[in-house]
N, C-alpha and C positions, 0 to 999 in steps of 0.2 A: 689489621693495622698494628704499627709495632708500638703503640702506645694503649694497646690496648683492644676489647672488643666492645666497643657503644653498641648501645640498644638501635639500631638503628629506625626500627620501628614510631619512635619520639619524634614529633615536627620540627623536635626544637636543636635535635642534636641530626638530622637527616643533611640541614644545608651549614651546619656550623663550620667554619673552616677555621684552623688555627696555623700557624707558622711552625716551620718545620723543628722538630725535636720538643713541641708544645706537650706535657703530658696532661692523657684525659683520661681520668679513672675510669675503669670500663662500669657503665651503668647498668644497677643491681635494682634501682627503686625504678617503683612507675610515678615518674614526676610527672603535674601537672602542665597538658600542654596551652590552657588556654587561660587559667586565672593565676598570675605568677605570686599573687599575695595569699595565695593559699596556704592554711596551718598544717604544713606534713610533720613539725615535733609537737606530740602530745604530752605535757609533764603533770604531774600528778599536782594537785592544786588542794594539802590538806596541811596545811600551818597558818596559825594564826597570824595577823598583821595590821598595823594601825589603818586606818579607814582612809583611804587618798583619796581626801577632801579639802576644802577651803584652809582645813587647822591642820592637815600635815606638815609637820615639820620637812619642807622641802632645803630649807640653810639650815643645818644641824651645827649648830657652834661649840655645844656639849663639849667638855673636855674626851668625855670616852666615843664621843663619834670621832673627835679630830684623831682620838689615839690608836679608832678603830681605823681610819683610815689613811691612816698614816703607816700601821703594821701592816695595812693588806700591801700598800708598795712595795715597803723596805723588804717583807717576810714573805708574806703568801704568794704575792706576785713574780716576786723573783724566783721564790723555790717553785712555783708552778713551771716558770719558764724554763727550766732547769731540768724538769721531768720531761717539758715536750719539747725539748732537743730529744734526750730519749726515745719518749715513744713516737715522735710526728717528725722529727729528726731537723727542729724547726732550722731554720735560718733567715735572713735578713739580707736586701739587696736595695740600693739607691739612696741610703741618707745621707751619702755626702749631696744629695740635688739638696738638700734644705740649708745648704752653709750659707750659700748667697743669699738666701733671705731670713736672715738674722733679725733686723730690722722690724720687716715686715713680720715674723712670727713672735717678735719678744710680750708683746700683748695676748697672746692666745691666736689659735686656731679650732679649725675642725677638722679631722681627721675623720673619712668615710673611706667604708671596706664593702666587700661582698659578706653576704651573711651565708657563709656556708658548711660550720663546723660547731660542736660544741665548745672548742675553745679558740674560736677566730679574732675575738675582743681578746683575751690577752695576750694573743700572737701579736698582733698589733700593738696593743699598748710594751711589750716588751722588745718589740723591733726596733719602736720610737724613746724607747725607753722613757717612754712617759712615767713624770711626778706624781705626788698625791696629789695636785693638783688639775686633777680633769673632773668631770661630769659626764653620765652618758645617762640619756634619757632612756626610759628601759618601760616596756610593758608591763602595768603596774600587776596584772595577775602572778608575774612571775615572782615577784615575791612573797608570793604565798608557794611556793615549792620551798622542796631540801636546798636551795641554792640561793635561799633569803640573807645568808649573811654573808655568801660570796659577792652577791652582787652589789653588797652597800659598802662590803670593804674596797670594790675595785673603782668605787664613786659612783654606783645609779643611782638614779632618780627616777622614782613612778610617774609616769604620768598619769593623771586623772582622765577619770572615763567620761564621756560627752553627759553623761547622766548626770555627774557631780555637780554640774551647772557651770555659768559663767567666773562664781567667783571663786574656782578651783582652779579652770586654768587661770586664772587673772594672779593666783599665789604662786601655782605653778609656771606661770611668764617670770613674775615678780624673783624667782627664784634663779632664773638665769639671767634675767640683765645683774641680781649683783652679782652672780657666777663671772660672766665677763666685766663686771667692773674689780675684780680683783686679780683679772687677769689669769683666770684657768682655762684647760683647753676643754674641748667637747671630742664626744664620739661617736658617731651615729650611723647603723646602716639603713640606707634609704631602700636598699629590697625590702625591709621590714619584717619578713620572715626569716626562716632559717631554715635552707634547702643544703642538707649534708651531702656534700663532693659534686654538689651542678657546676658545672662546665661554663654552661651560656650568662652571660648576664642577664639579669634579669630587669625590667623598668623600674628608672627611681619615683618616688614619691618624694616630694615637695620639702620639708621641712628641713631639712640638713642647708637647703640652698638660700631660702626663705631665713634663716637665724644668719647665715654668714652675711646675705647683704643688708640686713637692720641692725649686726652690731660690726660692721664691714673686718670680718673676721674673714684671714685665706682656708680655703676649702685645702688641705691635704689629702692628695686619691690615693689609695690602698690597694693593692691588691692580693689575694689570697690564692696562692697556686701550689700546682701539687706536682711532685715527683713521683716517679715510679719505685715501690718498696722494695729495696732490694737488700742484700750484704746483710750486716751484723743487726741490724734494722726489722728485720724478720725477727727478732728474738724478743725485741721491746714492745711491740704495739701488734695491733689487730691486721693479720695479710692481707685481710680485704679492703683497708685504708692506705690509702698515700701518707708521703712525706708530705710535708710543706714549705713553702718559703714563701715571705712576704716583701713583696717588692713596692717601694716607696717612689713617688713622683714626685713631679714640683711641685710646689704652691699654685692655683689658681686663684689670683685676686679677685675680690668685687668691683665691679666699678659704682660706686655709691652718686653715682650723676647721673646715671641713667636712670630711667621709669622702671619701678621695684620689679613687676611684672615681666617686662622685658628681659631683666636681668637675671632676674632667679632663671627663667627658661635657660638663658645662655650657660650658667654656671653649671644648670643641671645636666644638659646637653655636652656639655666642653667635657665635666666630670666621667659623665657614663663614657663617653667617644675614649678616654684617654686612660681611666682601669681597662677597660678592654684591652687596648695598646699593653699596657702594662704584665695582662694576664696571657699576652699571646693569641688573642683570638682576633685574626682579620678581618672574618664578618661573624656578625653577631645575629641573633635570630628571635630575637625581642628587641623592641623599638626602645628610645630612651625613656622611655615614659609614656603611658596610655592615656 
């Protein structure tokens, strides 16, 4: 194939079809074919970290939080984006689709992407050029990695683990309705793992679509795709990774009249059907959801 040689051997890349000039990095891992939530990054989990329970500070108001996370925008963020033009040769495609809904986005959003890079959250958040003003709910083990003060500078938030009991998440809800009453965005990928350079989309899980129709927040789809490395491009980053570019969609509203249940399915179906679109792949080889 001229975009490459896929494993062909993979169920999941055997009937994948994408649209012509779609590039698929040629596949080097043996990705799983049948549990799509499966942990393929393993990060090393030895730094200390406050206990994400009922008394975590999930609204840090602190002068040196608001200042820490205000320097990750202004500073970290930007000069990270800055490097991965360099080495990932980023770029950005479709935000004039968000001009028309000015309206509807000036309250917050949700912005979902594919999870498929180490640095696919600030690809996105620097395509959208997103404020200090987001949240993204984050796997609270990860903050106990070397990358505990990346991620509070870019706005995560741990989630508490089903252990902590009820009235952890009930701090941790509590934390993002005032999150959306001050009108910040969210950013959440609903594959929930992190499969470096997959191809296929993988099934979403519920929670990204479940938050937009209870605070009737528009779903923004994301996509993360890859070009083929070539030219001066060679000299900055890894020859066995792609470029990237991240291509933005419309808004998909809630409809907050309909039965919760009903809806969430719809948003999450519309969602998955429409990154796909976005990422160039025709038919897809995982369902919207298991």
């Amino acid at each position: 194939m001229a975009n490459g040689e896929w494993r062909m051997e993979n169920k999941r890349y055997i009937d994948l079809k994408v649209t012509p000039g779609t590039y698929v990095p040629p596949v080097k891992t043996d990705y799983p074919e049948d549990d799509p939530y499966e942990k393929m990054h393993k990060p090393v989990y030895d730094r200390d970290y406050l206990p994400v329970d009922a008394n975590y500070p999930y609204v840090d108001d602190t002068w040196q939080n608001r200042l820490r996370i205000w320097c990750g925008y202004h500073i970290v963020l930007r000069l990270l984006g800055i490097s991965l033009r360099f080495k990932y040769g980023l770029r950005w495609q479709g935000k004039e689709r968000l001009k028309p809904y000015k309206e509807q986005l000036k309250n917050g959003a949700i912005t979902v992407a594919n999870h498929c890079y180490r640095h696919d959250c600030a690809s996105v958040l620097t395509a959208l050029h997103a404020g200090h003003h987001r949240r993204i709910p984050m796997f609270a083990p990860n903050f106990r990695t070397k990358d505990q003060i990346y991620l509070r500078i870019i706005g995560g938030i741990p989630i508490p683990a089903p252990e902590e009991g009820l009235s952890a998440m009930k701090a941790f809800n509590g934390a993002f309705d005032e999150f959306h009453r001050r009108g910040y965005w969210f950013h959440i990928f609903p594959e929930a793992k992190r499969w470096d350079w997959y191809k296929p989309l993988r099934p979403f899980q519920k929670g990204a679509f479940t938050m937009s129709y209870k605070y009737n927040m528009p779903i923004v789809p994301c996509a993360v795709t890859y070009r083929e490395r070539k030219g001066i491009f060679k000299l900055f980053g890894p020859a066995d990774e792609p470029l990237i570019t991240v291509v933005i969609g419309e808004p998909i509203l809630p409809d907050t009249t309909q039965p919760r249940a009903a809806e969430v399915e719809r948003l999450l179906d519309a969602t998955h059907q429409r990154i796909c679109q976005l990422a160039g792949i025709e038919h897809n080889t995982w369902p919207s959801q298991l």
